[in-house]
C-alpha positions as CSV (number, residue, x, y, z in Angstrom):
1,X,26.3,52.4,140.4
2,X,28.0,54.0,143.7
3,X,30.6,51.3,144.5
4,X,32.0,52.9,147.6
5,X,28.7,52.5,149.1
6,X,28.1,49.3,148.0
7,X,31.6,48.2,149.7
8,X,30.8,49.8,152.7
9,X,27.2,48.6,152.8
10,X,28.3,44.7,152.5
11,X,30.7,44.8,154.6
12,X,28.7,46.1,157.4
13,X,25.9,44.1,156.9
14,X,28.8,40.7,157.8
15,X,30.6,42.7,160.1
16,X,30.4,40.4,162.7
17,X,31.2,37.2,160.9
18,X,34.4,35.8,162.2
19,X,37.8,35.5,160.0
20,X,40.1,32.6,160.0
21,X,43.7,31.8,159.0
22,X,43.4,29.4,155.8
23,X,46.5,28.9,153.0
24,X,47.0,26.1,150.7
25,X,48.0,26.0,147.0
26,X,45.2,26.3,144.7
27,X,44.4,23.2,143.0
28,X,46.3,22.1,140.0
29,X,46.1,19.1,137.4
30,X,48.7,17.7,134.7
31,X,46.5,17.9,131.7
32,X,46.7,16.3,128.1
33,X,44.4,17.7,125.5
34,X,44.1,17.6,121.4
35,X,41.2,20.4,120.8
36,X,40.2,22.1,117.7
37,X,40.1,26.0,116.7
38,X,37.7,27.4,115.1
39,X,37.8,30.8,113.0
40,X,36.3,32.2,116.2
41,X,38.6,31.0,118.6
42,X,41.5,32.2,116.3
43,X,39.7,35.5,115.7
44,X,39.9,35.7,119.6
45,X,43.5,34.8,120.1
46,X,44.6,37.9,117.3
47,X,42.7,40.1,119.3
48,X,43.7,39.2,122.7
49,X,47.3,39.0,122.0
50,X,47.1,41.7,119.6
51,X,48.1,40.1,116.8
52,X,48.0,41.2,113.2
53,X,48.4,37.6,111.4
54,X,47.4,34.2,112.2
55,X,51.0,33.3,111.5
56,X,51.9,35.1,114.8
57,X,49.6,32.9,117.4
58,X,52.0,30.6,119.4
59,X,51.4,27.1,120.2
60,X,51.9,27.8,123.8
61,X,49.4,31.0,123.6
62,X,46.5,28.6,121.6
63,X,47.6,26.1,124.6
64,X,46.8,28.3,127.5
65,X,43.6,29.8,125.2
66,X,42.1,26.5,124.7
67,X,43.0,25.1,127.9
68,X,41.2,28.1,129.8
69,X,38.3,27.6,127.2
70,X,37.6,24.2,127.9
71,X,38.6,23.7,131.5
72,X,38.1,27.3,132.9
73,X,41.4,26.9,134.6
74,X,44.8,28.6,133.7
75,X,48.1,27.0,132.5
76,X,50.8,27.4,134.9
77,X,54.0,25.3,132.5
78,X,53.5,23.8,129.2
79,X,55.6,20.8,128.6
80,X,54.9,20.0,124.6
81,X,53.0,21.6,122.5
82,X,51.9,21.5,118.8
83,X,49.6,23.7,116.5
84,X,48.5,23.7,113.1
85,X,46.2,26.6,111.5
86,X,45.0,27.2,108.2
87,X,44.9,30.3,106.1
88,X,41.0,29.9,104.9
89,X,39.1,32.0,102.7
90,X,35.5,32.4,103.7
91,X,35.2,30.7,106.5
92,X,32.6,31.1,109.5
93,X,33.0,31.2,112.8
94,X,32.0,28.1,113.6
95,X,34.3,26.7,110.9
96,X,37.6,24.4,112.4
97,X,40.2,25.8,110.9
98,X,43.2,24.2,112.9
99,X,44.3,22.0,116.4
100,X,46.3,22.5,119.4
101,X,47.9,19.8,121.2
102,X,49.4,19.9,124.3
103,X,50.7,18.7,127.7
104,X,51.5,20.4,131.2
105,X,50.1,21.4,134.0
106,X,47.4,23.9,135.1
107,X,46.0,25.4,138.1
108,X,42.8,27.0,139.4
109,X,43.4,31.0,140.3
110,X,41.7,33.6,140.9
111,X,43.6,36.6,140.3
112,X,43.2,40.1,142.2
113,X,42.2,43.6,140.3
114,X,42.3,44.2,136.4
115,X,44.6,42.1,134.1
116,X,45.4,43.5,130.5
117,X,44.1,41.9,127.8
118,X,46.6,38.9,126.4
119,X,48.3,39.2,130.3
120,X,50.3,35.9,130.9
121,X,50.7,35.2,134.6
122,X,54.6,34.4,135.6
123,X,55.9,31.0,134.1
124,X,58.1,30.7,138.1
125,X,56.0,27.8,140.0
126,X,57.2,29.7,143.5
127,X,55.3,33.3,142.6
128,X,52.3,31.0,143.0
129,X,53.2,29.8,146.7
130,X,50.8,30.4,149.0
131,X,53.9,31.9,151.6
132,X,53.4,35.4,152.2
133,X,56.5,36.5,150.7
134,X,55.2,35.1,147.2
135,X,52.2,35.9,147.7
136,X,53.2,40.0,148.0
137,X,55.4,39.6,144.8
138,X,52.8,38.1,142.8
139,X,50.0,40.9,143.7
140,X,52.9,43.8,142.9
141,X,52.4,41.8,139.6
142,X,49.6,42.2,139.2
143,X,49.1,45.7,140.3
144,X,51.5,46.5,137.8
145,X,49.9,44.3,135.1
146,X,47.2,47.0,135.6
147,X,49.2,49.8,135.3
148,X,49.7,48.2,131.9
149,X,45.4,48.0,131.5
150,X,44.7,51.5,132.1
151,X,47.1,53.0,130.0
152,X,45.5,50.5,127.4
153,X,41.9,51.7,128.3
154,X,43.6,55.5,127.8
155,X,45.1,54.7,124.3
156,X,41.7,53.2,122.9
157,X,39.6,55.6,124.6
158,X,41.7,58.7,123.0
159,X,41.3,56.8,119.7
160,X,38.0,56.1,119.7
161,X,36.8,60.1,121.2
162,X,36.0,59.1,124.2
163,X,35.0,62.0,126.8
164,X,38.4,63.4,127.9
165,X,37.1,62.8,131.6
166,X,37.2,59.0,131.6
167,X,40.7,58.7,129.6
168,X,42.1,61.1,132.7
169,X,40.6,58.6,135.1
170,X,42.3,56.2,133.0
171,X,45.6,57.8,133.3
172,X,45.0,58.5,137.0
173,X,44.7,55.4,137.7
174,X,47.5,53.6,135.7
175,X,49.7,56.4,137.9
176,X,48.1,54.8,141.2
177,X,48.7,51.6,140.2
178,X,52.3,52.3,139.5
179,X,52.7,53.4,143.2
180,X,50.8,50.3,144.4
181,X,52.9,48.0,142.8
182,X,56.1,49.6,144.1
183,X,54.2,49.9,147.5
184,X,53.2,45.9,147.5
185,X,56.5,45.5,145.6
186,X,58.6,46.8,148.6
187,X,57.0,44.7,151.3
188,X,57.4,41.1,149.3
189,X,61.5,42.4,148.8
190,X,61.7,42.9,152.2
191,X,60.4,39.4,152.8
192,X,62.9,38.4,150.1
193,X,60.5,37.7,147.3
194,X,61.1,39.7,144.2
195,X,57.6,40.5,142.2
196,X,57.5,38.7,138.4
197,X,58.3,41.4,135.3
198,X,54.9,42.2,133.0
199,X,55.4,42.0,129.9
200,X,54.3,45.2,127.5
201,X,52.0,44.3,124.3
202,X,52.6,46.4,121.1
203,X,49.3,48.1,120.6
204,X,46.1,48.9,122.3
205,X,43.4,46.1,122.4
206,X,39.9,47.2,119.7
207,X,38.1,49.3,121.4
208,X,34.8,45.5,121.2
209,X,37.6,43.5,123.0
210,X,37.9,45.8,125.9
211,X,34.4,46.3,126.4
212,X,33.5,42.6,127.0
213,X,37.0,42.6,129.1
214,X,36.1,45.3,131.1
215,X,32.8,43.7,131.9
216,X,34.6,40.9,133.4
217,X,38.1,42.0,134.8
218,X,37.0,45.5,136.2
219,X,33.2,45.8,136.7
220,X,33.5,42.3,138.7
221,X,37.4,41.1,139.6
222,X,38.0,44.7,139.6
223,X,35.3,45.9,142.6
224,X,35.7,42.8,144.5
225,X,39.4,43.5,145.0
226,X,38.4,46.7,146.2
227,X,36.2,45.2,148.7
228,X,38.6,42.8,149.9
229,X,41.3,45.8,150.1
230,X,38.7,47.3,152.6
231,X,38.5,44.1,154.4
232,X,42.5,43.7,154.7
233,X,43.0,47.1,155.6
234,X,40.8,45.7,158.9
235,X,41.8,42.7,159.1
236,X,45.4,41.9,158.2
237,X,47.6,40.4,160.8
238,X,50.5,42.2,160.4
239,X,50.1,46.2,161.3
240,X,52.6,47.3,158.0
241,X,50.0,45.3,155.8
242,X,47.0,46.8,157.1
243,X,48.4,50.5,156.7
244,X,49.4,49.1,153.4
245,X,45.7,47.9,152.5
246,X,43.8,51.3,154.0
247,X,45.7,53.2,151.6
248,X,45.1,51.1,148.7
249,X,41.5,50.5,149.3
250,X,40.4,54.0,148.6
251,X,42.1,54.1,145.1
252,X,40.8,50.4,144.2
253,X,37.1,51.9,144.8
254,X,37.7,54.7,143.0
255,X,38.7,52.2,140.3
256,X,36.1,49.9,140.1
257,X,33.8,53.1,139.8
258,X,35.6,53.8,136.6
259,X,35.4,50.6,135.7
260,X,31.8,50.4,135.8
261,X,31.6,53.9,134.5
262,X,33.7,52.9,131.5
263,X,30.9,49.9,131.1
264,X,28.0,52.2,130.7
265,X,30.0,54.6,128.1
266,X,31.5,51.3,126.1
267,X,28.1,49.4,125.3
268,X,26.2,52.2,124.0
269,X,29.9,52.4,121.2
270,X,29.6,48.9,120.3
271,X,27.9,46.3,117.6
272,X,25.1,45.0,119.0
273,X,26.5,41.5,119.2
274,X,29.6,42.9,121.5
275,X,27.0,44.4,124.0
276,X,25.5,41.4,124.1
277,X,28.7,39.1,125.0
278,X,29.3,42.4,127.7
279,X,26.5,41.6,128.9
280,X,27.0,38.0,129.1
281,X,30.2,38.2,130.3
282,X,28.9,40.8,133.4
283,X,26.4,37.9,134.5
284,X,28.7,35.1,133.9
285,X,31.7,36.8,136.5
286,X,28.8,37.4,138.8
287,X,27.5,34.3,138.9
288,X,31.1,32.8,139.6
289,X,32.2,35.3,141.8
290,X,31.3,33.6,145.5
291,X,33.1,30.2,144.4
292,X,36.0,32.1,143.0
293,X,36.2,34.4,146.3
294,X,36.2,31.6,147.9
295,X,39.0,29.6,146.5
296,X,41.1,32.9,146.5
297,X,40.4,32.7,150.4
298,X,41.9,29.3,150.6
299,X,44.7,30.1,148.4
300,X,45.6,33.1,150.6
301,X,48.6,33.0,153.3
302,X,46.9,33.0,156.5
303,X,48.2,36.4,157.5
304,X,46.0,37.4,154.4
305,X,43.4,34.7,154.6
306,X,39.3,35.3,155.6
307,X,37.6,32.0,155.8
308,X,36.9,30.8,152.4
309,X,32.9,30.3,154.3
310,X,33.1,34.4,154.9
311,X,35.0,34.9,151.5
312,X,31.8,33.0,149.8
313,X,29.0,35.2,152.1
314,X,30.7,38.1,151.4
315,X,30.9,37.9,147.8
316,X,27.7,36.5,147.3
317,X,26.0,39.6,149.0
318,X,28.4,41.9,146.9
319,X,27.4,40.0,143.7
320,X,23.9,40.4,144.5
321,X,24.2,44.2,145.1
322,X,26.4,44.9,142.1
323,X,23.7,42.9,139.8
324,X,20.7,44.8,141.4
325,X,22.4,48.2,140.4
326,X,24.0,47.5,137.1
């Protein structure tokens, strides 16, 4: 997989494909659910909030789990919420071994680069405004949730004897997203928007849990941000953001390499079973990729904005590429 040339390839071949200026909010719903957990879904919640005990899951963490689950959408505020979970002795996967219920309201987003495992996006409704100013804040957000991600990746690759080459990429990388964010952090304060705090989990994720993440958040989310850094750096309307994209783009390539690199080395350490749902999860991110790319379009301000038609061509071809050479 050569990423940088797959970037450069796709964007070429729509080169002359015309932008637009698009922003709205994503979509959003008030939701009411009562849904049941199985010993799989609460097997899933302890490992993606790194948990230890079953008594540690919050109601409002099995709320956004279940909601995301069902609905494929994420929880932006969580007005009630109740859960119940059994201690159980034996019990299969498929076995219901508790209930969430819940009320609030959710939205459909699709978020840039590579999230840590059990990230939770910012609880403040304006961080999702589709206003530039919010808009910068909540990519410095993100861009130092992933700072947060690769020194993950670096922990659980030192612990499990990984080649000392990819945990220095790691750490490379966790030290270039630590200047992005202050670099995307700086232009949304000097728009007057001040980027969300991450919040640090206690332990590295097992070493199964961030393969099938890493399938999704960097071998797909990961790569397309990096194309559509390339993109920016071209077509941005303000000259500051442009500068600001050019010199991100070559890092966020250089990422999504490792990220697919990291793929190859983490199926051939895993169960069977986990390199299956890898797998799964690789072709499943794919598949959603152009309608995702193009609701991020829409949901872009329009000084960031391509036209969500362009967003959907673009990622479509990308998607196809990156399938062909995984």
């Amino acid at each position: 997989m050569r990423v940088q040339l797959l970037i450069t390839c796709t964007l070429a071949a729509l080169a002359s494909a015309c932008s637009s200026t698009w922003g709205c909010d994503p979509p959003s719903e008030a939701f009411s659910f009562d849904a049941a957990l199985t010993e799989a879904d609460v097997g899933e919640l302890l490992t993606r909030y790194s948990l230890s005990d079953r008594g540690e899951i919050t109601c409002e963490a099995a709320c956004s789990y279940t909601y995301e689950r069902d609905r494929g959408w994420s929880s932006a505020q969580i007005d009630s919420c109740t859960l119940s979970v059994a201690p159980t002795e034996g019990a299969t996967p498929e076995t219901e071994v508790g209930s969430v219920q819940c009320e609030g309201t959710g939205y459909e987003y699709f978020c840039e680069g590579r999230r840590p495992l059990g990230h939770a996006d910012p609880e403040d409704p304006a961080s999702r405004g589709p206003a530039l100013p919010a808009y910068l804040a909540r990519c410095a957000h993100l861009e130092a949730a992933s700072v947060v991600a690769f020194e993950e990746l670096a922990q659980a690759l030192v612990a499990a004897g990984a080649p000392a080459p990819l945990v220095d990429r790691c750490r490379r990388a966790a030290a270039d997203e630590r200047r992005h964010a202050a670099q995307v952090g700086a232009q949304a304060r000097r728009r007057g928007a001040i980027p969300p705090a991450v919040a640090r989990r206690r332990q590295p994720p097992a070493l199964a849990a961030l393969a099938v993440d890493n399938a999704r958040e960097g071998c797909v989310l990961e790569t397309w941000s990096a194309l559509r850094a390339a993109w920016l750096a071209e077509h941005a309307a303000d000259p500051e953001l442009r500068a600001m994209y050019a010199a991100l783009a070559a890092d966020e390539a250089a990422h999504a390499q490792l990220s697919w690199d990291l793929h190859a080395w983490l199926i051939d350490q895993v169960d069977p079973a986990t390199r299956e749902a890898a797998t799964q999860a690789l072709r499943r991110a794919l598949a959603e990729l152009p309608r995702l790319a193009a609701l991020q379009a829409q949901a872009s301000p329009p000084d960031l904005a391509m036209a969500p038609t362009l967003a959907f061509a673009l990622a479509e071809r990308f998607a196809a590429g990156l399938a062909a050479a995984a």
